[in-house]
LUMZALUM-39270 format. One record per residue: x, y, z of N, C-alpha, C in turn; residue in one letter; residue number from 1. Coordinates in nm, 3 decimals. Layout:
<recs>
<n_east: X	n_north: Y	n_up: Z	ca_east: X	ca_north: Y	ca_up: Z	c_east: X	c_north: Y	c_up: Z	r: a	k: NUM>
...
</recs>
This chain:
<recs>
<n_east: 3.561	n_north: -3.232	n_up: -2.870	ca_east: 3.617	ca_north: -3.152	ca_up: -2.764	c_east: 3.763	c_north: -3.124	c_up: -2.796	r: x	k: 1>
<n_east: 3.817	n_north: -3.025	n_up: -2.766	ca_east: 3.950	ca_north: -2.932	ca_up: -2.812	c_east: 4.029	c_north: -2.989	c_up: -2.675	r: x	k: 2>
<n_east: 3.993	n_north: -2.879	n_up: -2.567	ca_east: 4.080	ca_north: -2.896	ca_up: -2.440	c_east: 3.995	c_north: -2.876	c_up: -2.337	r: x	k: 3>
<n_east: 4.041	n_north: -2.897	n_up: -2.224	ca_east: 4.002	ca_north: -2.897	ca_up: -2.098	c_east: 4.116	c_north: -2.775	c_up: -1.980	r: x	k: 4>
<n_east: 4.045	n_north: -2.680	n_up: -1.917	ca_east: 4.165	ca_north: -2.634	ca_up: -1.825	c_east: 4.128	c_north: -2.626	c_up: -1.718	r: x	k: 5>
<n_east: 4.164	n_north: -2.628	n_up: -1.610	ca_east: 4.099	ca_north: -2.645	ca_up: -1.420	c_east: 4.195	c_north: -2.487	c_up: -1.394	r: x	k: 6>
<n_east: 4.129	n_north: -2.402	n_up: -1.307	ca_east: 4.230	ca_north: -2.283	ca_up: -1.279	c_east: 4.205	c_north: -2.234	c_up: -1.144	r: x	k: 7>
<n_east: 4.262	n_north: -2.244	n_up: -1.048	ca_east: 4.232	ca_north: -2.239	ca_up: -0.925	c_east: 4.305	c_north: -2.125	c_up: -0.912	r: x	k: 8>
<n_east: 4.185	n_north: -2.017	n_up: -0.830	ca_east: 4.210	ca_north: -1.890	ca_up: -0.803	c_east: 4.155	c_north: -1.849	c_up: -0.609	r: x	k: 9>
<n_east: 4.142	n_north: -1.758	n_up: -0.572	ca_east: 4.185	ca_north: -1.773	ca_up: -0.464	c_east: 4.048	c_north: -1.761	c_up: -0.387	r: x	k: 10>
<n_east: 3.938	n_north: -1.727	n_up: -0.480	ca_east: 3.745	ca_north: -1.714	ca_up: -0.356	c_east: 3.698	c_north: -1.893	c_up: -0.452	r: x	k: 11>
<n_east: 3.698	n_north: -1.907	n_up: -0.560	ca_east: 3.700	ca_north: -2.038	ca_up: -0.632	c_east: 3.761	c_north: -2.085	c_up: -0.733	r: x	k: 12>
<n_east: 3.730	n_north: -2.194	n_up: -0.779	ca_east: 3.831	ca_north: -2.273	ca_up: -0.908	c_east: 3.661	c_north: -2.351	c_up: -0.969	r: x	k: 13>
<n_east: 3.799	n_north: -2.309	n_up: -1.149	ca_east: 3.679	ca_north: -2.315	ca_up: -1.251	c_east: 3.744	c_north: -2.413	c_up: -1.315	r: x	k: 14>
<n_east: 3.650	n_north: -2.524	n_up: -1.384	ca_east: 3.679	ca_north: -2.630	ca_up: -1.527	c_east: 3.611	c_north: -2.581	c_up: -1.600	r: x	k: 15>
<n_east: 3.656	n_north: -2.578	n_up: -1.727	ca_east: 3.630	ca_north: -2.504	ca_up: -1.825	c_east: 3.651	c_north: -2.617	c_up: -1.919	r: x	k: 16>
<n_east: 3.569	n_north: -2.616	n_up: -1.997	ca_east: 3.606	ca_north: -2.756	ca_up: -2.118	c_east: 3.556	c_north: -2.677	c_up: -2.245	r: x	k: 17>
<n_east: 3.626	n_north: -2.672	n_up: -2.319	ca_east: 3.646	ca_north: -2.610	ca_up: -2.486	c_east: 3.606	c_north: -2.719	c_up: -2.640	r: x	k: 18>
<n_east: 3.507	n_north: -2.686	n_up: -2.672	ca_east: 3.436	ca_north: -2.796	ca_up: -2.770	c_east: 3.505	c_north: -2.703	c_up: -2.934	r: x	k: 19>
<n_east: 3.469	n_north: -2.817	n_up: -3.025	ca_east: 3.552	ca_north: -2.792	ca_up: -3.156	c_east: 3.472	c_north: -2.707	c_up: -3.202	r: x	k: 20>
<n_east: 3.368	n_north: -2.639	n_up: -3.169	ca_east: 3.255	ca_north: -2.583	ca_up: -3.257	c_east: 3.264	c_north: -2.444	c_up: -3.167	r: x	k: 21>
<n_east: 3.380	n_north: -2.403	n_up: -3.094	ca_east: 3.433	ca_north: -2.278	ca_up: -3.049	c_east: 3.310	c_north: -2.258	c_up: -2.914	r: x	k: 22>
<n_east: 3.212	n_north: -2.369	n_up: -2.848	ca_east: 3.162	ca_north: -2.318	ca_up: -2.726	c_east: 3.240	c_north: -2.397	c_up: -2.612	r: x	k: 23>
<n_east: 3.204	n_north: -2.321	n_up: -2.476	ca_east: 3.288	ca_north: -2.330	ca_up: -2.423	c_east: 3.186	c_north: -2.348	c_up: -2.300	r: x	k: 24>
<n_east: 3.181	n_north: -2.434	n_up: -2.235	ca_east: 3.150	ca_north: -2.475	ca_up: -2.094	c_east: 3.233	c_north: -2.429	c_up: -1.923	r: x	k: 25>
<n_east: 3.127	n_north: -2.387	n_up: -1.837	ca_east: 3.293	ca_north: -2.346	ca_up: -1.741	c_east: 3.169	c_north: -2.417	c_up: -1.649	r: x	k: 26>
<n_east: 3.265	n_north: -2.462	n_up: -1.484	ca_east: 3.186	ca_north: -2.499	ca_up: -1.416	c_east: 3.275	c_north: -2.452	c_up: -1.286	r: x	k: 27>
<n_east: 3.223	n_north: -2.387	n_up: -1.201	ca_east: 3.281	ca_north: -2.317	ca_up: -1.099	c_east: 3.244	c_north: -2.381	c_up: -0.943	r: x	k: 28>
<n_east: 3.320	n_north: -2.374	n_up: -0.893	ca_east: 3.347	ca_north: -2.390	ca_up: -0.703	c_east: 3.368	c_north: -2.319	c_up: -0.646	r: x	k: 29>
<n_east: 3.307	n_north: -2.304	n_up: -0.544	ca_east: 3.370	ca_north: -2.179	ca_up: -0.392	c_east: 3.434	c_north: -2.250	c_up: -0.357	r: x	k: 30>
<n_east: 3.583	n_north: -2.205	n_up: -0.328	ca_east: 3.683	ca_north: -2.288	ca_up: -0.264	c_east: 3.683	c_north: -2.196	c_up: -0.112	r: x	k: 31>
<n_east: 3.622	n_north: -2.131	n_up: -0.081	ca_east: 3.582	ca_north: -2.068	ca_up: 0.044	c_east: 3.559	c_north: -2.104	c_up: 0.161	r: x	k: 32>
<n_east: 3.454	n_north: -2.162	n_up: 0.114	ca_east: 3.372	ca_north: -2.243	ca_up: 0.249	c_east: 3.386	c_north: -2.408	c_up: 0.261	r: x	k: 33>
<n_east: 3.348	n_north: -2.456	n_up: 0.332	ca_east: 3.422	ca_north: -2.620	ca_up: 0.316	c_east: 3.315	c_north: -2.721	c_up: 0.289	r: x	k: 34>
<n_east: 3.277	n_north: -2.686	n_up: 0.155	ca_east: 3.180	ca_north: -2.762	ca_up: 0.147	c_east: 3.205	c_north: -2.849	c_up: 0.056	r: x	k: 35>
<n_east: 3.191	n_north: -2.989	n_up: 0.069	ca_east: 3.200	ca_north: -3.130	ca_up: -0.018	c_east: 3.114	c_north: -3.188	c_up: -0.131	r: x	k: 36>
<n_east: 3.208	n_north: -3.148	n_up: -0.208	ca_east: 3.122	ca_north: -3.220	ca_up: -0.366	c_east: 3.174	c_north: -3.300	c_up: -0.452	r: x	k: 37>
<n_east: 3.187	n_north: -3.364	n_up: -0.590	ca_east: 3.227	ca_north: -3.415	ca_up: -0.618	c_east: 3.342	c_north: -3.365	c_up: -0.781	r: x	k: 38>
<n_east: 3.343	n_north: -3.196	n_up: -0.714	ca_east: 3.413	ca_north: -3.106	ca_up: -0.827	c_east: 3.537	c_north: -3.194	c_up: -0.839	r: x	k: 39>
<n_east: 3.647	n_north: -3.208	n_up: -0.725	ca_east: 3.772	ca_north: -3.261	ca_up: -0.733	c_east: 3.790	c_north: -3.372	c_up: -0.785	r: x	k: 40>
<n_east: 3.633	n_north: -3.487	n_up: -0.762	ca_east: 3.652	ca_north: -3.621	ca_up: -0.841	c_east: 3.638	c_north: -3.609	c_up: -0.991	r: x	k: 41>
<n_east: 3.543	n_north: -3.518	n_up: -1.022	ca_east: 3.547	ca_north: -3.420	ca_up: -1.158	c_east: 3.710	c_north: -3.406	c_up: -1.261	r: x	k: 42>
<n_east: 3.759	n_north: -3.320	n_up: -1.143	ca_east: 3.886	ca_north: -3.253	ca_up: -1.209	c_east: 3.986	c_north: -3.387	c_up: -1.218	r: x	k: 43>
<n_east: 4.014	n_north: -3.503	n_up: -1.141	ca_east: 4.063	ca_north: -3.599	ca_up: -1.107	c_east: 4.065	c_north: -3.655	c_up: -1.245	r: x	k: 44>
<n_east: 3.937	n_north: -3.735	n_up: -1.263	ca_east: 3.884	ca_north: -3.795	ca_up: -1.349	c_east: 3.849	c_north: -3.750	c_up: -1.511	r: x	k: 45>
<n_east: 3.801	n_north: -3.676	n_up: -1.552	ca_east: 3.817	ca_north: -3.604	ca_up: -1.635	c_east: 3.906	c_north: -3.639	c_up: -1.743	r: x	k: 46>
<n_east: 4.007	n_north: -3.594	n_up: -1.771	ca_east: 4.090	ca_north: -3.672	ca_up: -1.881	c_east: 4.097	c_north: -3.810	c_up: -1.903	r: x	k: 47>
<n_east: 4.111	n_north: -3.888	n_up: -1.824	ca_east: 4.114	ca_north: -4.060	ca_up: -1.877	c_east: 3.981	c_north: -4.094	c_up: -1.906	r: x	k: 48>
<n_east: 3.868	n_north: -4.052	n_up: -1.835	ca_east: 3.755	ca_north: -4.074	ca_up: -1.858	c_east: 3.727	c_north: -4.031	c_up: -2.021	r: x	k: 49>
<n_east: 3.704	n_north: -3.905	n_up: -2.096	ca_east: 3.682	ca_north: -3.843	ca_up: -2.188	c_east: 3.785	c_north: -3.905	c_up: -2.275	r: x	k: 50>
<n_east: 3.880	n_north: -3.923	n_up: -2.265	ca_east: 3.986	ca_north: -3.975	ca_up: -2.349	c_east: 3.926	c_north: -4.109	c_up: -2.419	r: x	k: 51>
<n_east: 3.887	n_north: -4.198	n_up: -2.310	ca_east: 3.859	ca_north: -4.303	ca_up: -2.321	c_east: 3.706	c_north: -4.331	c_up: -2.375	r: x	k: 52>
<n_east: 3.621	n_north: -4.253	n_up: -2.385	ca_east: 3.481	ca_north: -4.254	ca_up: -2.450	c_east: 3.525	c_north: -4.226	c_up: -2.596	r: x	k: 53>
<n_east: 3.607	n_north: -4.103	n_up: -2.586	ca_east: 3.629	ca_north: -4.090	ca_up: -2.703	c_east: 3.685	c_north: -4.137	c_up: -2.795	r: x	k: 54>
<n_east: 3.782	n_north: -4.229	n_up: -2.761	ca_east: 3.810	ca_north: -4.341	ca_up: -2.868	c_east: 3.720	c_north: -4.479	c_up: -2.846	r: x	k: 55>
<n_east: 3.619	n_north: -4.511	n_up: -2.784	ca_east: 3.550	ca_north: -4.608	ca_up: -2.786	c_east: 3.418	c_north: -4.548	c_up: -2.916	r: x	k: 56>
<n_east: 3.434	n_north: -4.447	n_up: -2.932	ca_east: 3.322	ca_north: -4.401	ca_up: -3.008	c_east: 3.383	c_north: -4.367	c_up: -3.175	r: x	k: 57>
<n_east: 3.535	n_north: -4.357	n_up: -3.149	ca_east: 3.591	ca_north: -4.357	ca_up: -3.270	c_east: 3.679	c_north: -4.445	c_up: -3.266	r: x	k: 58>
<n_east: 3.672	n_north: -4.547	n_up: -3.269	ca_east: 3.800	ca_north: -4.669	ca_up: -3.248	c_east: 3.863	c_north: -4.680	c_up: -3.447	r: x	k: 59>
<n_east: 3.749	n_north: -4.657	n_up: -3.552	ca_east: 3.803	ca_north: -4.673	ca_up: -3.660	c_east: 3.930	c_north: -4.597	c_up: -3.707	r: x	k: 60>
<n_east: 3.942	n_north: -4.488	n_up: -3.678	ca_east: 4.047	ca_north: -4.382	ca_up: -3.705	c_east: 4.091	c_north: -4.308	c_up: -3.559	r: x	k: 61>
<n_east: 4.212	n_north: -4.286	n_up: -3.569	ca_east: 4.305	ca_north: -4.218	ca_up: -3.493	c_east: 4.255	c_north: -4.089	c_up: -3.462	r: x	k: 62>
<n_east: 4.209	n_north: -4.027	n_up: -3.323	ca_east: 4.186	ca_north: -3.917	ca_up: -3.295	c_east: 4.286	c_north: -3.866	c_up: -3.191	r: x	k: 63>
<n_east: 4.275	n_north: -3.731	n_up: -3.195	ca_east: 4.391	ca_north: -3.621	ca_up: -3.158	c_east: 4.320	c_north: -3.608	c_up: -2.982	r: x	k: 64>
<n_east: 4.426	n_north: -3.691	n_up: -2.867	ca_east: 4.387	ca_north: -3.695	ca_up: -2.763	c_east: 4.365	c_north: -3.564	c_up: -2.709	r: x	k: 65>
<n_east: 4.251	n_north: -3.565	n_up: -2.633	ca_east: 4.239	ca_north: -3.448	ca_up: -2.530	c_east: 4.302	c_north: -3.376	c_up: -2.448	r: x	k: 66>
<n_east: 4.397	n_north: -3.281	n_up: -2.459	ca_east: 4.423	ca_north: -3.254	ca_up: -2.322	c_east: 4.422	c_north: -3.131	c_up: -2.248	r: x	k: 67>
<n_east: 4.478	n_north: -3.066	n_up: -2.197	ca_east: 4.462	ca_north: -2.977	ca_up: -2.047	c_east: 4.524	c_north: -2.856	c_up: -2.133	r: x	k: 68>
<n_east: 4.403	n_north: -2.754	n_up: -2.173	ca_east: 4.483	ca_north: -2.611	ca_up: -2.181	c_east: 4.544	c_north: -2.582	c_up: -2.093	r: x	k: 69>
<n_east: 4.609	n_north: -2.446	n_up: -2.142	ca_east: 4.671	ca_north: -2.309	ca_up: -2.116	c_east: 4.574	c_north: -2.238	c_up: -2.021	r: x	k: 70>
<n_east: 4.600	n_north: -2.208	n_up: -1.896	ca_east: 4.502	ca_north: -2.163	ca_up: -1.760	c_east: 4.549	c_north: -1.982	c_up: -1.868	r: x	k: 71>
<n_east: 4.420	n_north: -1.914	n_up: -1.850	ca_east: 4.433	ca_north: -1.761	ca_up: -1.837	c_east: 4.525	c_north: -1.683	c_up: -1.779	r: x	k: 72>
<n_east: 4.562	n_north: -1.751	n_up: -1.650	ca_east: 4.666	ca_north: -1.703	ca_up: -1.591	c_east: 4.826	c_north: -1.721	c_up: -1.591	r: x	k: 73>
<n_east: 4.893	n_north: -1.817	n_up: -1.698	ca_east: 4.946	ca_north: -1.833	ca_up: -1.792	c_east: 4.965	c_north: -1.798	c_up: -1.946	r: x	k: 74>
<n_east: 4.881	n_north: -1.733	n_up: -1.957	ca_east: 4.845	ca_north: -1.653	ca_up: -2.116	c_east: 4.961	c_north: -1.515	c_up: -2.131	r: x	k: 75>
<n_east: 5.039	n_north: -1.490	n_up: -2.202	ca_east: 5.083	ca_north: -1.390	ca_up: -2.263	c_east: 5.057	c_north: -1.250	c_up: -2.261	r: x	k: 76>
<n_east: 4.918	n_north: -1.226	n_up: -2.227	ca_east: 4.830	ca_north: -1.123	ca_up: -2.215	c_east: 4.809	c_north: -1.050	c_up: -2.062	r: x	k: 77>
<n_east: 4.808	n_north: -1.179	n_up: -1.962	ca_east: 4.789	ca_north: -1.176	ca_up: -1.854	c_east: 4.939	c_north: -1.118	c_up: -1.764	r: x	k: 78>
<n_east: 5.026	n_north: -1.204	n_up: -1.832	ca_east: 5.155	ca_north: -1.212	ca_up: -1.785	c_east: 5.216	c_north: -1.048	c_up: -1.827	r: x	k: 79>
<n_east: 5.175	n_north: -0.975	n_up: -1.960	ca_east: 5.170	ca_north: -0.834	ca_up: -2.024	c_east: 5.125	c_north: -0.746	c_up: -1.905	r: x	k: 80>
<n_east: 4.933	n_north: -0.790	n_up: -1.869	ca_east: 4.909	ca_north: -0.658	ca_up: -1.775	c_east: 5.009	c_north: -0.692	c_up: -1.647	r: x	k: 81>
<n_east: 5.053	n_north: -0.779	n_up: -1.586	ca_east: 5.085	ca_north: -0.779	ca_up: -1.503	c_east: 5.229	c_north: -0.684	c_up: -1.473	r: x	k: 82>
<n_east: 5.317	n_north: -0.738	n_up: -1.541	ca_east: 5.429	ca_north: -0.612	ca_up: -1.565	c_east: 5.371	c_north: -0.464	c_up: -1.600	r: x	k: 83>
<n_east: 5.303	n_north: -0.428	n_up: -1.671	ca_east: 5.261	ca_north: -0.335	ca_up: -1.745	c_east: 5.188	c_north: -0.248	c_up: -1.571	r: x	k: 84>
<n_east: 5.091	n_north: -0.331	n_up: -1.508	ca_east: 5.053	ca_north: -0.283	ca_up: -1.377	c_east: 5.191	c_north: -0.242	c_up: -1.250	r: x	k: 85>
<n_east: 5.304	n_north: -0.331	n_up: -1.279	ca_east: 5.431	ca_north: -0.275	ca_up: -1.204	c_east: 5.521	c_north: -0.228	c_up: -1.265	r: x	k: 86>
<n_east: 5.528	n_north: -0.134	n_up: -1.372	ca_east: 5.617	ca_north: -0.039	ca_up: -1.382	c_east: 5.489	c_north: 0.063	c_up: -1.371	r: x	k: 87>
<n_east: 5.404	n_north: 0.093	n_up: -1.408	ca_east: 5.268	ca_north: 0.167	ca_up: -1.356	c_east: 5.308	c_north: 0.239	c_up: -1.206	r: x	k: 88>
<n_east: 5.303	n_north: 0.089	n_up: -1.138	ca_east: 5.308	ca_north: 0.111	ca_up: -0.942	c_east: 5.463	c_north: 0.206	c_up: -0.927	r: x	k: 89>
<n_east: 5.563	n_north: 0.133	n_up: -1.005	ca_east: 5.689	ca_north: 0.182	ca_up: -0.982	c_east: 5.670	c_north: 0.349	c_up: -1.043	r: x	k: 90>
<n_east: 5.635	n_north: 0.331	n_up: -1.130	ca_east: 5.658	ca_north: 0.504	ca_up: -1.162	c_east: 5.583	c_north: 0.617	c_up: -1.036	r: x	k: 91>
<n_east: 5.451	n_north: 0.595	n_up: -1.023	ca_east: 5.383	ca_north: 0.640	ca_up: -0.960	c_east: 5.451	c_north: 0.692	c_up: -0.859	r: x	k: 92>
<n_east: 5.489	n_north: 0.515	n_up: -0.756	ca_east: 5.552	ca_north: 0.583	ca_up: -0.629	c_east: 5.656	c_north: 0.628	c_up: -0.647	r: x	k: 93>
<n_east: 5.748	n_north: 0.635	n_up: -0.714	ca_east: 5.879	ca_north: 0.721	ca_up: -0.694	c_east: 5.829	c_north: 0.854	c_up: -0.765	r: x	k: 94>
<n_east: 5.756	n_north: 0.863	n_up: -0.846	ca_east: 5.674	ca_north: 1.026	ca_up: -0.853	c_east: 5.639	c_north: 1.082	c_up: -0.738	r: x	k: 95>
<n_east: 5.564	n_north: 1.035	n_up: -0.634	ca_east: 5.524	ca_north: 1.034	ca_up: -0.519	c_east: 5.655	c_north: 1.082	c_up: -0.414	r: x	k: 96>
<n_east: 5.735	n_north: 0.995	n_up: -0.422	ca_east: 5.861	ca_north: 0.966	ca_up: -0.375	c_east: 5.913	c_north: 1.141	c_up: -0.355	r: x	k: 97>
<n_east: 5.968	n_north: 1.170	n_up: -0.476	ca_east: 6.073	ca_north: 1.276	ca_up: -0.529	c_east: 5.980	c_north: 1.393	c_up: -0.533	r: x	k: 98>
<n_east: 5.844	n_north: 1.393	n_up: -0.544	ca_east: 5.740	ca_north: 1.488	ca_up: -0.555	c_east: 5.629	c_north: 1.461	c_up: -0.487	r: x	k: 99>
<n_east: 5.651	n_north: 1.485	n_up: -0.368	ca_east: 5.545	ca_north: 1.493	ca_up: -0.241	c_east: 5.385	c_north: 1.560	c_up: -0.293	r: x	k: 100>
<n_east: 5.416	n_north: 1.662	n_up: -0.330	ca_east: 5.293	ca_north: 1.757	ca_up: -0.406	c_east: 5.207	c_north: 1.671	c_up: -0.563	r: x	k: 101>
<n_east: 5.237	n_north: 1.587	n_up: -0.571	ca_east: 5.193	ca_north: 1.519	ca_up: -0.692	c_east: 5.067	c_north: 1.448	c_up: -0.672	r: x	k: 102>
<n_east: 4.991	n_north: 1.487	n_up: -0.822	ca_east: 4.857	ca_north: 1.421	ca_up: -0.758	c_east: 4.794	c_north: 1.285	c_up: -0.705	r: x	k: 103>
<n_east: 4.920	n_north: 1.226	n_up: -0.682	ca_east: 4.924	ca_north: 1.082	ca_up: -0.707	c_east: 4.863	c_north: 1.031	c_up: -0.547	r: x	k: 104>
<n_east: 4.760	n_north: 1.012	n_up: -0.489	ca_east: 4.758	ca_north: 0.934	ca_up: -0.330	c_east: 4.798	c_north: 0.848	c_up: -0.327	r: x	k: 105>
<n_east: 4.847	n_north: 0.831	n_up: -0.128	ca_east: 4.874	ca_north: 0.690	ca_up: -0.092	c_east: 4.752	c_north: 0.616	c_up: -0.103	r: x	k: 106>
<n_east: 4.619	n_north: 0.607	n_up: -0.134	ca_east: 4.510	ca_north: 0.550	ca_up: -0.156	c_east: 4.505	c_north: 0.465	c_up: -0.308	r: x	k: 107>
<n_east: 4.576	n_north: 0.558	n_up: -0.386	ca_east: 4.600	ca_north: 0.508	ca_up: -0.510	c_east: 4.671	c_north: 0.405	c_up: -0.534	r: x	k: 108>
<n_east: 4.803	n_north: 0.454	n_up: -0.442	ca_east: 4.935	ca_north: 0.326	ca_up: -0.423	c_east: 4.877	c_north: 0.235	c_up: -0.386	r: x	k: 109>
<n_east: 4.852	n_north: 0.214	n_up: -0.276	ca_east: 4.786	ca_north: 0.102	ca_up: -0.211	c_east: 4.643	c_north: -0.015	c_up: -0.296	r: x	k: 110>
<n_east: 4.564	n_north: 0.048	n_up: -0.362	ca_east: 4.512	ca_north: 0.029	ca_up: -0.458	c_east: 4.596	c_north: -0.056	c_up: -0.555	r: x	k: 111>
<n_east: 4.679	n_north: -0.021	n_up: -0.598	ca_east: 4.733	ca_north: -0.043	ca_up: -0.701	c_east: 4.812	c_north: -0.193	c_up: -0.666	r: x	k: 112>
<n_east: 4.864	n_north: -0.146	n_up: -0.472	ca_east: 5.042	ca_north: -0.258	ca_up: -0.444	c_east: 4.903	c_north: -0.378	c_up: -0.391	r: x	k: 113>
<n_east: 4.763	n_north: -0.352	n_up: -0.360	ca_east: 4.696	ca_north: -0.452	ca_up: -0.341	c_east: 4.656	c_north: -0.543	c_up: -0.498	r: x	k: 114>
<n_east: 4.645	n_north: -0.480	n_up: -0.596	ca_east: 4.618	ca_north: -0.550	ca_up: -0.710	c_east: 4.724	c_north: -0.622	c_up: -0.735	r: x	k: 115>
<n_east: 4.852	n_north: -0.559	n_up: -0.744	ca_east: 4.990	ca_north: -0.645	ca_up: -0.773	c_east: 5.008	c_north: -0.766	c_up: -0.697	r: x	k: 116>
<n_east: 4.980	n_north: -0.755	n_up: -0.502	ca_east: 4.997	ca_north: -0.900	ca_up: -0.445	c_east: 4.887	c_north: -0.978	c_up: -0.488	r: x	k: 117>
<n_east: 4.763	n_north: -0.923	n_up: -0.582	ca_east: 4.672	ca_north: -1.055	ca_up: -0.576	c_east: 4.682	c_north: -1.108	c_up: -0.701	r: x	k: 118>
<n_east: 4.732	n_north: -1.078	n_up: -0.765	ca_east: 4.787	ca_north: -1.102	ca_up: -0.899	c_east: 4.916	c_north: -1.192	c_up: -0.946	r: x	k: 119>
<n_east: 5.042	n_north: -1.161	n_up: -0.811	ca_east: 5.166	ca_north: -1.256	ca_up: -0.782	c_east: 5.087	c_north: -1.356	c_up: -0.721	r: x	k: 120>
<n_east: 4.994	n_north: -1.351	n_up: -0.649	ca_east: 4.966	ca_north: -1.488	ca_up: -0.564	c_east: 4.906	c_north: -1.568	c_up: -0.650	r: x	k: 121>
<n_east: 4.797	n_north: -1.503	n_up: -0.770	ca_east: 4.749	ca_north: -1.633	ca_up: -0.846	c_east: 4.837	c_north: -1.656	c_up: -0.915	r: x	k: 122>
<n_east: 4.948	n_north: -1.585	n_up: -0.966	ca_east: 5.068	ca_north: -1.644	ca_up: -1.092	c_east: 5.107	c_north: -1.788	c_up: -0.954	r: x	k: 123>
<n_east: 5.182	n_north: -1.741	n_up: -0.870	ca_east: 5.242	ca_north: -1.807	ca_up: -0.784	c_east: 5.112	c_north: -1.935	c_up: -0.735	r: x	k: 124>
<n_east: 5.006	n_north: -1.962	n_up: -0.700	ca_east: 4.940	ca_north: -2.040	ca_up: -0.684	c_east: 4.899	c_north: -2.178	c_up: -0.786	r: x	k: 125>
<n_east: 4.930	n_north: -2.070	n_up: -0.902	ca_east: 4.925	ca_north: -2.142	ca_up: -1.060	c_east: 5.015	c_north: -2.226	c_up: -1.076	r: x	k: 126>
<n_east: 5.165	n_north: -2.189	n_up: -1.055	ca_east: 5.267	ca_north: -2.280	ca_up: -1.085	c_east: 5.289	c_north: -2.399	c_up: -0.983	r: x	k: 127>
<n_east: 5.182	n_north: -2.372	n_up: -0.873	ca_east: 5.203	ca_north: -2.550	ca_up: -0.785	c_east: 5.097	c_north: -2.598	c_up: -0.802	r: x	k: 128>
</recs>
């Protein structure tokens, strides 16, 4: 096993565990409804547990401990569309703005300033 990442987003949250042979396991929750399982003792547990099999199974040689990827929503790529989606919004509406007649709708804007808050809220949800 490579890494492990937990990524809590805002209808559910996924563990995702990453094996050396490039497959990749995800295991998902509705964080929606209030229903009780044992995902959180999962996410809790998880690293010391795996850590700890795994050197009981290789105790002869030194292995490279497990730990907690890089969430998607931390990625380089993510953090790209996200700017890339607000100078997008910014151009638009001040096109809009200065040129009333432009084909641009307030349906579009709105579209668009709704993708941007759900997008700050998972960056922002991510970092606590």
């Amino acid at each position: 096993m490579n890494n492990y990442v937990f990524q809590k987003e805002i209808t559910f949250d996924s563990f995702i565990i990453h094996l050396t042979n490039k497959t990749r396991y995800k295991i998902n929750r509705m964080n929606v409804l209030p229903i009780k399982g044992d995902f959180k003792k999962l996410v809790e547990d998880f690293p010391k547990l795996s850590n700890e099999y795994k050197n009981e199974l290789t105790s002869d040689t030194p292995t490279k401990k497990i730990e907690e990827g890089e969430s998607f929503y931390f990625s380089k790529s993510f953090k790209r569309f996200f700017y890339f989606m607000s100078a997008l919004f910014l151009v638009l509406l001040l096109t809009k703005i200065f040129n009333p007649d432009s084909a641009t709708t307030w349906s579009t804007l709105g579209i668009l300033w709704g993708s941007l808050l759900f997008c700050s809220s998972v960056l922002k949800k991510q970092k606590n």
